[in-house]
C-alpha positions as CSV (number, residue, x, y, z in Angstrom):
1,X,0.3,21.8,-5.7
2,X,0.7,18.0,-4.1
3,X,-2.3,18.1,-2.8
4,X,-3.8,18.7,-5.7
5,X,-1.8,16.1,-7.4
6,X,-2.4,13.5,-4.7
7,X,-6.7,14.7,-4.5
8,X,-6.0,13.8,-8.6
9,X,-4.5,10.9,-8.0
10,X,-6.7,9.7,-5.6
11,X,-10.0,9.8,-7.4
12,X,-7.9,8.2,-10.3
13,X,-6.6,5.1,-8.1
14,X,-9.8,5.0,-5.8
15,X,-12.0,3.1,-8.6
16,X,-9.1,0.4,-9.4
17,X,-8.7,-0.3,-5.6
18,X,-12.6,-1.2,-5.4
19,X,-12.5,-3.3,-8.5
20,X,-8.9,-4.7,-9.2
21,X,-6.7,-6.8,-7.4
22,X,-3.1,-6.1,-7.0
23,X,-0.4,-8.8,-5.5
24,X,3.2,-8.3,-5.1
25,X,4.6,-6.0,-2.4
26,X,7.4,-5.8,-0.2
27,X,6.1,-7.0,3.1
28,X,7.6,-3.9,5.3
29,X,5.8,-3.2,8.5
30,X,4.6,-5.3,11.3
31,X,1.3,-6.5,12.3
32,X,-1.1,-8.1,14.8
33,X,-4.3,-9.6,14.7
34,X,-6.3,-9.6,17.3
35,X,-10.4,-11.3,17.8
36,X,-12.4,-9.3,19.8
37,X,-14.9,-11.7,20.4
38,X,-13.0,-15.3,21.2
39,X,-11.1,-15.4,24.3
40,X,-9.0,-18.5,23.2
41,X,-6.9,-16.4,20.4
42,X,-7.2,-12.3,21.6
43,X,-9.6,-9.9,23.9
44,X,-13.3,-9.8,24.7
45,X,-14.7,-7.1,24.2
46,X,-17.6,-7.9,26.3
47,X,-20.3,-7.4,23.8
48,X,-21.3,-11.0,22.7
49,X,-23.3,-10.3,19.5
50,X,-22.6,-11.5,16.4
51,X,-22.1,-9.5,13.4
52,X,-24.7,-10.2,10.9
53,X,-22.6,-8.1,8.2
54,X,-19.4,-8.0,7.0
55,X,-17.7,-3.9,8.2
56,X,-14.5,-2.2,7.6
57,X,-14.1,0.3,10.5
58,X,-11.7,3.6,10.0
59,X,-8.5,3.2,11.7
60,X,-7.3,5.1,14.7
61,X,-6.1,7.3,15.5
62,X,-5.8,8.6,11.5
63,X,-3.6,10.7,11.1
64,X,-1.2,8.3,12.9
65,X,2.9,7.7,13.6
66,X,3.6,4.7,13.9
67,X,0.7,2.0,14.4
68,X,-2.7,2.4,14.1
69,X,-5.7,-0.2,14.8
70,X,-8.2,-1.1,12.1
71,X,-11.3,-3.3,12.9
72,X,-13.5,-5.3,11.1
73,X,-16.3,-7.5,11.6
74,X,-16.9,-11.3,9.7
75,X,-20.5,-12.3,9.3
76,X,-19.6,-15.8,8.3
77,X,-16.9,-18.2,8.1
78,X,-15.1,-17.4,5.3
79,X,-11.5,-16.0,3.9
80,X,-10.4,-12.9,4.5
81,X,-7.7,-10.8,3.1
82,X,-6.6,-7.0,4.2
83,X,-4.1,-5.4,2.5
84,X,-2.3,-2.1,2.4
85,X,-2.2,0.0,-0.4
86,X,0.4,3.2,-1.2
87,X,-1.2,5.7,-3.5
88,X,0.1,4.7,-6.2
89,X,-1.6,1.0,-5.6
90,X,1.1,-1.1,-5.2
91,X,0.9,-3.5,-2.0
92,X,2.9,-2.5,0.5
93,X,1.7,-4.8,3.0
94,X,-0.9,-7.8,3.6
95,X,-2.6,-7.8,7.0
96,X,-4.8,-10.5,7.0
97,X,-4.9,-13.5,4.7
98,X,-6.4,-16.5,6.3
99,X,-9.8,-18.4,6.7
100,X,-11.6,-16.6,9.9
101,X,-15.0,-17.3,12.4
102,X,-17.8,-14.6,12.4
103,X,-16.8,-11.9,14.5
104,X,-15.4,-8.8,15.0
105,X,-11.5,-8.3,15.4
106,X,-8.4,-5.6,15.3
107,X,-5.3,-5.9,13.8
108,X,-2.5,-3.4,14.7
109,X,-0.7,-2.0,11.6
110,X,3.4,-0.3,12.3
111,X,3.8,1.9,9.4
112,X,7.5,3.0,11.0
113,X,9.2,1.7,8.2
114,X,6.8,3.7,5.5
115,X,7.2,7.3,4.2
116,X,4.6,10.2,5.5
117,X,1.5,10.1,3.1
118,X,-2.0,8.5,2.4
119,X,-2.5,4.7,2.1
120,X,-5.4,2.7,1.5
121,X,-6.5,-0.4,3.2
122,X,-9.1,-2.4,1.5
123,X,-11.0,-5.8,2.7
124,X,-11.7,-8.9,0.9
125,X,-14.3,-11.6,2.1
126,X,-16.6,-13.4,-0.6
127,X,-18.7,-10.9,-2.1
128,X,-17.7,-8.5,0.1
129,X,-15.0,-5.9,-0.6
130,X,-14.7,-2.3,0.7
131,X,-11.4,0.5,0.8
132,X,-10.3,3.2,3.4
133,X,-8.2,5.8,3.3
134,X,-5.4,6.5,6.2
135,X,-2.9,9.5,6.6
136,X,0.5,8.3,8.1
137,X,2.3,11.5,9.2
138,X,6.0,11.6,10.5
């Protein structure tokens, strides 16, 4: 029966994550950021392309307890926002919030603090917006 609730739930709530946006939250969980591509402020990854298009990337490991790692790619310079969404859409934590270089980078999310369930991440950059779904599981 809650799966059925939360599979209801989620096709309700899917459509206003892509096309709303929510602010608030609580700020629980920690968080790191980390460039893939510029040794001066994380790792290199050792491939030296650009991204010519903004990506979200799945996180991994999904399911996952604690942390997890999301990636995403910039195509230009230009702000960028992350933020983590419960199921019922309220922000439960924002990620990323700052002007960035192109590139690709990772930032570490701690859901320790969080209850057991599915959360949605969703990227904001210009034009560019896009959600994913992750399963935290204690």
């Amino acid at each position: 029966m809650k799966k059925i609730i939360v599979s209801l739930i989620m096709l309700v709530l899917l459509p206003v994550l892509l096309h709303a946006q929510f602010s608030g939250g609580n700020g629980r969980g920690d968080f790191m950021l980390q460039s893939l591509t510029n040794p001066l402020t994380g790792t290199e990854n050792g491939n030296t392309t650009v991204p010519g298009t903004y990506s979200l990337e799945q996180n991994f490991p999904n399911p996952f307890n604690p942390t997890t790692n999301i990636k995403f790619s910039v195509a230009k310079l230009s702000f960028v926002k992350i933020v983590v969404f419960d199921v019922l859409g309220r922000e439960v934590q924002t990620l990323v919030n700052e002007k960035m270089n192109t590139g690709s980078y990772e930032v570490s999310f701690d859901g320790s603090s969080l209850y057991s369930g599915v959360y949605f991440y969703k990227i904001s950059s210009g034009e560019f917006s896009q959600v994913r779904k992750m399963v935290l599981i204690k």
